[in-house]
N, C-alpha and C positions, 0 to 999 in steps of 0.2 A: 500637886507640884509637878508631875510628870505630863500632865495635859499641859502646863503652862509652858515648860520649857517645848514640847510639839508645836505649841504654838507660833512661839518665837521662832522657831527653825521656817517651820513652813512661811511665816510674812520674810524671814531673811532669805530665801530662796526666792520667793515670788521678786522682791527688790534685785537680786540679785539679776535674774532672768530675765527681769523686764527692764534693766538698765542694757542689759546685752544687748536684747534682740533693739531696744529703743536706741542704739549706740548706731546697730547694723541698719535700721530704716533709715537715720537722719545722713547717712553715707548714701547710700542711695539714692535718698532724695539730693543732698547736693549734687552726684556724680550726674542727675539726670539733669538738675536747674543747666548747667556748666554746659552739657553736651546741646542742649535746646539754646543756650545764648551762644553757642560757637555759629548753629545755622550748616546749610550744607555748602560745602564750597565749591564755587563755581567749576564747570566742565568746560574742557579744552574741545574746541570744534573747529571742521573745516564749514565751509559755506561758499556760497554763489549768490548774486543778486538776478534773479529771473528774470527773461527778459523773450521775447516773442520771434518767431521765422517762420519766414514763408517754408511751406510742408505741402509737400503734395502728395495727397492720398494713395496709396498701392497698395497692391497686392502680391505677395511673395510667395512663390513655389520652388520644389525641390526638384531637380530630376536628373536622369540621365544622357550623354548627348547619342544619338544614332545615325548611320550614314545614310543617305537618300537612299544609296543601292551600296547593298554590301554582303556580300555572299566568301564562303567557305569552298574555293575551288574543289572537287574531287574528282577522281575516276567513275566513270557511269560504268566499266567491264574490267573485268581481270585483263594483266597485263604486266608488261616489265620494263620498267624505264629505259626511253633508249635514249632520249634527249632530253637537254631542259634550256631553255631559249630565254631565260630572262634573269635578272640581277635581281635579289632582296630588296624592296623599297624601291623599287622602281617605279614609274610613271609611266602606264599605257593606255590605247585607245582600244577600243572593243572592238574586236576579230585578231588582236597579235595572238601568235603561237606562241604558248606559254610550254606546253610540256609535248613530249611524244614517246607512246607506247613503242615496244616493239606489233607488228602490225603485220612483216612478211607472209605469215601463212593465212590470214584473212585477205592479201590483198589477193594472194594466188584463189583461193575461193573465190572471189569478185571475179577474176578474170574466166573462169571456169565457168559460174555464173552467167556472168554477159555471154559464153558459147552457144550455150544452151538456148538462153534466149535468142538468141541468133538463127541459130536452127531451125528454133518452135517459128520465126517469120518467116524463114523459107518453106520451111513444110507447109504453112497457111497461105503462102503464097501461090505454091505450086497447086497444090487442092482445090482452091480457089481459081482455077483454070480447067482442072481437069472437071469441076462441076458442072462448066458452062457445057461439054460435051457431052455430058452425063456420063463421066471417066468415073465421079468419084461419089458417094450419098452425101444429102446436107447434113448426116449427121455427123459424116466424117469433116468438114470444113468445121462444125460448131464445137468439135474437139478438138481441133486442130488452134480455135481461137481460144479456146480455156489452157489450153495448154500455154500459149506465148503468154497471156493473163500472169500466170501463174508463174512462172521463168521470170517474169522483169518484175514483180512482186517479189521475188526469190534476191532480184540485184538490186534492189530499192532497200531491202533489207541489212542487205550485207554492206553497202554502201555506207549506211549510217554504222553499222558497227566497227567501218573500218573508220568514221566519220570520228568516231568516241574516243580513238588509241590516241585524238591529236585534240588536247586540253587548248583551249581559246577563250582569252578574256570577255566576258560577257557585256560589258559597258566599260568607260572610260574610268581610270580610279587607279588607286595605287597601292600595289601591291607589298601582303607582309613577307615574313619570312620565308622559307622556302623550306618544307618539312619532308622532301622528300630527295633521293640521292638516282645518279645514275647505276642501272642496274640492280632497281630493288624493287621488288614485286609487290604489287599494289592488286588488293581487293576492292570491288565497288565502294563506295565512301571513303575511302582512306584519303584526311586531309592533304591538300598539294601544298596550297598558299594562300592564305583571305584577300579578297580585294574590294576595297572601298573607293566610293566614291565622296571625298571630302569637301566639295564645296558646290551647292552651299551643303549643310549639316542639319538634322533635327535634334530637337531637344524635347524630350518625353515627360511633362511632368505632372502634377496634380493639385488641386485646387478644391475646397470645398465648395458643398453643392450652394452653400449662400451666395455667393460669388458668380455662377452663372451669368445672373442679369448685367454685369456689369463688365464679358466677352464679351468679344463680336470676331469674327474670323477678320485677317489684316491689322489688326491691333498691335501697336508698335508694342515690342520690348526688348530688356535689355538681360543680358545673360553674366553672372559674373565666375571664373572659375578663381579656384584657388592656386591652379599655376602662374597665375598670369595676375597678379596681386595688382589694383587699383586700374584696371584694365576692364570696359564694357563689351560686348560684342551685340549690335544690335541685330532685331531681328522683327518677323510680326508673325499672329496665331495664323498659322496654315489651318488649323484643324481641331474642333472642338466633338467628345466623342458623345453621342446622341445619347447616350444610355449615361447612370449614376453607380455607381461602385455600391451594394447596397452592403457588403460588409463595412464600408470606412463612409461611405456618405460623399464620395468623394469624385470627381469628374477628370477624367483627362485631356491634356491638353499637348497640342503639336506645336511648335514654333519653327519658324523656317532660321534660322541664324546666316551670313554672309561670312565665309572662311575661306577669302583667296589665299592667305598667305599658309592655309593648312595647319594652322596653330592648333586646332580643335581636332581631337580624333574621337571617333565611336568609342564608349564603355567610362566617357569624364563622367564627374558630379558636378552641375552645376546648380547657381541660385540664378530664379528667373524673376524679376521683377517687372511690375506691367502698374502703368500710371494708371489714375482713374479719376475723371472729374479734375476741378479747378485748383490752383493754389490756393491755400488755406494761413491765415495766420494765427500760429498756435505758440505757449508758453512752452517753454523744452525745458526739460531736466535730467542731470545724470539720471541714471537706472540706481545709484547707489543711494539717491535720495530719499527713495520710495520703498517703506515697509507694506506689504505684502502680507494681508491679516484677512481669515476667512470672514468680517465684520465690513470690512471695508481698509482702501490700501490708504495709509495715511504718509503726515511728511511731519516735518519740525521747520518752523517758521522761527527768525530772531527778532523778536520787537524791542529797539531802541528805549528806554525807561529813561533818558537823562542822565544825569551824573549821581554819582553812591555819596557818601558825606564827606569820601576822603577823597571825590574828585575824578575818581575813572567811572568810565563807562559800565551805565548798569545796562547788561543784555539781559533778556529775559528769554526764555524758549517756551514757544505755543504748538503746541500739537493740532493741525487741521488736519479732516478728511479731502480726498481729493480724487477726481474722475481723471482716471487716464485714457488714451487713445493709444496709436501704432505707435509703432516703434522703428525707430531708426540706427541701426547700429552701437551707440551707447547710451542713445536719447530717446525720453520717452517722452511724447507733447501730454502735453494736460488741458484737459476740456473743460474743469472746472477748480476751483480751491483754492487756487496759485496765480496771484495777474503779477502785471509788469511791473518790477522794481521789488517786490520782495525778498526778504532775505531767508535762502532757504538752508538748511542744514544740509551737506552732502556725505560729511565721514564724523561720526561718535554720535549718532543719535542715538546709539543702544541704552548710555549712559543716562538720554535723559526723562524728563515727564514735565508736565506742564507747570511753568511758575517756576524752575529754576534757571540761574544765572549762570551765563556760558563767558567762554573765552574765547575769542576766534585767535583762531592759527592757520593761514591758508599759504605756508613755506611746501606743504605737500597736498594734493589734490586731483581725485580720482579724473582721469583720462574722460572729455566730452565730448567724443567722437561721434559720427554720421557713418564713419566707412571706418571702423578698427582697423587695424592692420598688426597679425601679430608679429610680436618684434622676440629672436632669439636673444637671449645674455649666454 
């Protein structure tokens, strides 16, 4: 009697338990039917229809600008400012008198100096007379000529020292600030005032060594700086350096730039760009278009399907691989994957994968600039 009623418990619990969990599968199973007949719903996209420009091949380097001649005035001797001959920013030609030492007891030495040697040609003078009588020995006339020797050696000397107390521009160029005051005592080196010569200007920059073949010295280019926004300054390679950078791989390069109006001063950052070869016609696309995958850089393509049942537009999204080339400020050309007239996805690709249906929205759309220009808000 007691086995039978275990019995019945346990088939009423098994019923029990498998009506449960059989309640909780056929939920599940609807919940999934429902969510699989919904489908996923289309993504909102921006896009561009691709389309082809002439692109000419370059090559872009980074560098710094340098003055053809530019020097750091200083004192060659001790001394104490007695004068200063010239304005902040001024414009001179090479030999003005920029500064002067005081100088009085050097020049008083000079003139003592010249005495001397003065002397020493009278004494050689007169000796060289009393020889011919046999007044005097040769070997007194051959002291007599080391001696003046050695006197105008003495004022040849002093000359340029008193030469040094008067600072003189060294070539044409224009002059910085002036770091130094009347009546202030200067050591050898102590800077006076830089002077450059600004036009025309060099530009110092670097190029990988793949690049080589396709220098030549005279090669026109174009410099762009960031003061001077949408503005070129042309120029051509003065100077290509013989040797390779062997820590970077990397060659340097001179360009001469043309700077009458002095826009360009030594210690800019500039971008050098240098043509190479013919116009090309290449498919361009934002930069924002192109994912960027160690496998290869892909894009999202929109292929047109015809119309859905209820009548709008069925887009689809195809994910292709694609070769890209250089780059042009927001633009990058494509060598392969992408021809003329397709429609490419340029903002919410994140969202998608192949085989789903998109929406376009192109009310906002990423900037498809050649020359960016940043803009403050």
């Amino acid at each position: 009697m007691l086995a039978r009623r275990m019995i019945i418990m346990l088939v009423a619990a098994v019923l029990v338990f498998g009506g449960v969990f059989g309640f909780i599968g056929f939920g599940h199973y609807m919940r999934d039917k429902f969510m699989h007949s919904m489908g996923i719903p289309p993504q909102t996209v921006s896009t561009i229809v691709a389309g082809s420009q002439d692109w000419q091949p370059n090559l872009e380097g980074i560098g710094s600008l340098r003055a053809v001649n530019g020097a750091d005035l200083s004192a060659q001797v001790v001394g104490t400012v007695s004068a200063i001959h010239f304005e902040s920013g001024a414009d001179v030609k090479a030999g003005t008198l920029l500064v002067e030492l005081a100088s009085g007891d050097d020049v008083g030495k000079l003139q003592a100096l010249k005495a001397t040697a003065a002397l020493a040609q009278i004494t050689l003078e007169r000796d060289q007379k009393q020889l011919k009588v046999q007044g005097v020995s040769q070997q007194t006339v051959d002291a007599d000529q080391q001696n003046l020797k050695n006197a105008e050696a003495q004022v040849v000397e002093q000359l340029a020292t008193v030469d040094y107390k008067n600072i003189k521009a060294p070539f044409d160029g224009r002059l910085g600030i002036r770091q130094v005051d009347v009546g202030q005592y200067v050591a050898p080196g102590t800077p006076m005032v830089t002077l450059q010569a600004l036009d025309p200007i060099f530009v110092d920059f670097y190029l990988p060594q793949q690049a080589i073949a396709q220098l030549n010295v005279g090669q026109k280019v174009n410099a762009k700086i960031d003061a001077y926004p949408g503005r070129a300054f042309p120029g051509e390679i003065s100077a290509i350096n013989p040797k390779v950078d062997t820590a970077t791989r990397n060659v340097q390069i001179r360009a001469t730039l043309k700077n009458a109006d002095h826009a360009l001063v030594p210690g800019m950052y500039a971008t050098v760009n240098i043509d190479t070869g013919a116009l090309e016609r290449r498919v361009t696309l934002p930069a924002t278009a192109i994912a960027y995958n160690s496998y290869g850089s892909t894009v999202f393509l929109v292929d047109d399907k015809g119309k859905t049942d209820d009548g709008k537009p069925n887009l689809v999204s195809r994910q292709v691989f694609v070769t890209t080339g250089a780059t042009r400020g927001d633009q990058v050309s494509i060598i392969s994957g992408v021809k003329d007239g397709d429609t490419v996805v340029i903002a919410g690709q994140v969202k998608l994968r192949n085989g789903i249906s998109v929406l376009v929205d192109n009310h906002i759309v990423p900037k498809f600039d050649a020359n960016p220009v940043p803009v403050d808000k």
